[in-house]
N, C-alpha and C positions, 0 to 999 in steps of 0.2 A: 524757044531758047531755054537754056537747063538757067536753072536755078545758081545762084552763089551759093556754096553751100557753107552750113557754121561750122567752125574749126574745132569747136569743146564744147563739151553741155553747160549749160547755164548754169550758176549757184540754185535754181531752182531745180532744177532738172538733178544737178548731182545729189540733192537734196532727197528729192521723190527716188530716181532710183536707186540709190544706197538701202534705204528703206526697205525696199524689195528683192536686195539681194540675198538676205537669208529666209524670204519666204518663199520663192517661187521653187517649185517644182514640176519635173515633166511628168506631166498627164496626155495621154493617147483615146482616153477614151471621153465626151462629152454628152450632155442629157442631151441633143439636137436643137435645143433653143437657138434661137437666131441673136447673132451679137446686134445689140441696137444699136440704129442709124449714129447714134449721137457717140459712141464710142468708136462705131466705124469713121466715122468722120477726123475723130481725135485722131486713130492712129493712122488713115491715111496723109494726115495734114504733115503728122512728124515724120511721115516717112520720104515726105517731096524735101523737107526744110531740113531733114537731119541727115547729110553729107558731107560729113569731115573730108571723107576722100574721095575723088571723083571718079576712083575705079568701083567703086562698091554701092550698091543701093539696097534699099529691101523693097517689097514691091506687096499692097493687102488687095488678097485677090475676095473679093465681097462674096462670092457663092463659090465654094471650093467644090467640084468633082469628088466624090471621096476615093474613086478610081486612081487618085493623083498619088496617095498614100498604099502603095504597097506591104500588104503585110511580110514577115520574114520567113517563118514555115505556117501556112494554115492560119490562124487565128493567135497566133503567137507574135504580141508585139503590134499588133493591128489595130491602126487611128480608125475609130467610130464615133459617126454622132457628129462631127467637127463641121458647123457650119460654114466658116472661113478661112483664109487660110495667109501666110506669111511667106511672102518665098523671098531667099536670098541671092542677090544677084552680083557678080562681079566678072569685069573685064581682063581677062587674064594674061597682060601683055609684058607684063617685068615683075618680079617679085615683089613680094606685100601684099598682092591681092587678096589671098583666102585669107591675113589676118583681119585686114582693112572690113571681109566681110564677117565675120566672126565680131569686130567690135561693133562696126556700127548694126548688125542686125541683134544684137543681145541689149541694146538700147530700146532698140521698139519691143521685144521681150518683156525686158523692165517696166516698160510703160504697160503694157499691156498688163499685168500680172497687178501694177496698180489700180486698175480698171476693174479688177476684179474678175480678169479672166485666163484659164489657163493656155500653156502651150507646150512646144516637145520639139526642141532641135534634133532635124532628122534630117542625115547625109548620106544614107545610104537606100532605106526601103525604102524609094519611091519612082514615081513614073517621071523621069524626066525631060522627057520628053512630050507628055501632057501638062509638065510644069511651066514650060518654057509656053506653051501655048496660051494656057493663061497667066502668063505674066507678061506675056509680051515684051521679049528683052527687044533690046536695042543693039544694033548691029557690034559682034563682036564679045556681046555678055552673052554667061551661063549661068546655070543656075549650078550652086553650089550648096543647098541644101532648102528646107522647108519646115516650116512650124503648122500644124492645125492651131485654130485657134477659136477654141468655143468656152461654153460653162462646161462645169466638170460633172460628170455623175456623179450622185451622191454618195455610191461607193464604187471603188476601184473593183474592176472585175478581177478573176485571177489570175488572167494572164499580166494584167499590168502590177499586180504586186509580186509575181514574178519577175518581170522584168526589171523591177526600180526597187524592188526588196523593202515594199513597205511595211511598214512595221517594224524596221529594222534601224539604226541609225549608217547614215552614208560612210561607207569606207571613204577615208582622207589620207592623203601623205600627210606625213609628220613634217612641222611646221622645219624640222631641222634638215627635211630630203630637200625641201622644193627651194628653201632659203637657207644655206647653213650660214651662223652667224646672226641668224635676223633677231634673235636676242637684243644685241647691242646697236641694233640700226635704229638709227632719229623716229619718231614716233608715226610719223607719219609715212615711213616707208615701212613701218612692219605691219601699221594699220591696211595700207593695202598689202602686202603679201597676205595678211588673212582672209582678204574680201576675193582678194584671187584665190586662194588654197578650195572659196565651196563654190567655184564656176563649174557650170555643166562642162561635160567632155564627150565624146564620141567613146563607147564601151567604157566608161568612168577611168579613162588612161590617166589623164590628170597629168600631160608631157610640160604642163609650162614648169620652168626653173629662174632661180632672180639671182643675182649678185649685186653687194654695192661696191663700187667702183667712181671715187674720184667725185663721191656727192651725189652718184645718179646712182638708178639703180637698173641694170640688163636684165631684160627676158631674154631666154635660150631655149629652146623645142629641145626636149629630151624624147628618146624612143624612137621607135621604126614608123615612115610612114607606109599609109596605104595608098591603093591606088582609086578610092571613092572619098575618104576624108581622111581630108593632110591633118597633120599636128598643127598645122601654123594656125590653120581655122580654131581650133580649140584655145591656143593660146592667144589671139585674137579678143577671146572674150574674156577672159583672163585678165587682160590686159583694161577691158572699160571698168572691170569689177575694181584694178588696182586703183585703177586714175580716180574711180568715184572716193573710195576711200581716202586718197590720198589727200584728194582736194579738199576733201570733210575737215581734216587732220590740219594739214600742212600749207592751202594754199593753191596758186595756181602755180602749175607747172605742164609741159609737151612732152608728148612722147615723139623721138625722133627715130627717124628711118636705120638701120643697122645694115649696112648691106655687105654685099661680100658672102665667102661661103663657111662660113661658120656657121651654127647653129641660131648662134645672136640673132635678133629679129627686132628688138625695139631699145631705147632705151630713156628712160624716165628722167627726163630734165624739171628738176623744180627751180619757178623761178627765181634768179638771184644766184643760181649757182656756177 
């Protein structure tokens, strides 16, 4: 029988992961250490009990294949070393899906990163079809993308400072593209528009956009999708960065469903409003 699953992270949990939202970073390459029992154990527990939506899961697969990680050309972009692994799973039957998996798998992310271990949202190079094997979806789910998830080498090789341009600081939209106005918005809604602004993205697109509106505040997917990773997955996680900040800040508040075909995709109810 599935699980009840909980609606919002706990005051602890938005605690711990806010925390870690300006330190984690995607790393691909790992020394090959094996993540210990007691921390596998952690993030398998959060990954059965942390189901906001029942179309979304993450799933930690204890010995990853590294076959499962495809590199992009040759050794460019190429997970090494990665003992285990995270794969993201969602049932793709009405829309919301890919954000739904986008939030709740950048949850076990967070968690993981406070463990003290690395990982790398990847939605395109990999085998997915050896993903789906060991993950063993459930009739109807796919996998919509994967993390490695090991220690880090002690230095990045140069393909991956290539990649993630270390050494460099991360290009960002300006706070005035993603939120114009967030100037004068309530404290607690600019505090997450910042925590959203340093979410990883699929090629650092950075498509989520906010408005306030009537006390809440809209997510909108800006940009063209693809046909391996939607925008919506990206602002998905966007969106857990927003809530964790928000809640810091402001409170408990929902994100509600936005449906229809507009770009709209969420919209942030604080409560009381």
């Amino acid at each position: 029988m599935e699980e009840k699953p909980d609606m919002s992270p706990t005051q602890e949990q938005t605690r711990r992961w806010l925390s870690e939202v300006p330190v984690r970073r995607s790393r691909r390459t790992s020394d090959g250490s094996p993540v210990t029992e007691a921390d596998l154990e952690t993030l398998d527990a959060l990954c059965r009990s942390f189901r906001p939506h029942g179309d979304a899961r993450t799933v930690l697969v204890r010995k990853a294949p590294e076959a499962v990680f495809k590199g992009i050309i040759g050794s460019y972009g190429k997970v090494a070393g990665a003992s285990s692994a995270l794969v993201f799973l969602g049932t793709p039957a009405e829309d919301g899906t890919a954000q739904h998996v986008g939030y709740t798998g950048e949850a076990i992310v967070l968690e993981a990163t406070a463990l003290g271990l690395e990982t790398c949202w990847i939605g395109g190079s990999l085998d997915r079809k050896l993903a789906a094997k060991v993950a063993r979806p459930m009739p109807g789910e796919r996998v919509f993308a994967i993390s490695p998830l090991g220690h880090a080498a002690a230095a990045a090789p140069a393909s991956e400072r290539l990649l993630f341009g270390w050494g460099k600081p991360k290009k960002r939209r300006a706070v005035e593209e993603i939120a114009p106005g967030c100037g004068s918005w309530p404290t607690w809604a600019s505090a997450g528009v910042e925590a959203a602004r340093i979410a990883p993205s699929a090629m650092n697109r950075q498509p989520w956009r906010f408005r306030m509106e009537d006390g809440t505040v809209i997510v909108s997917c800006a940009g063209t999708n693809t046909p391996v990773v939607g925008l919506s997955l990206d602002c998905g996680i966007a969106m857990l960065h927003f809530e964790l900040a928000a809640r810091a800040v402001g409170g408990p508040g929902v994100w509600v469903q936005v449906d229809g075909d507009s770009r709209d995709i969420g919209r942030w109810v604080p409560e009381g409003a």
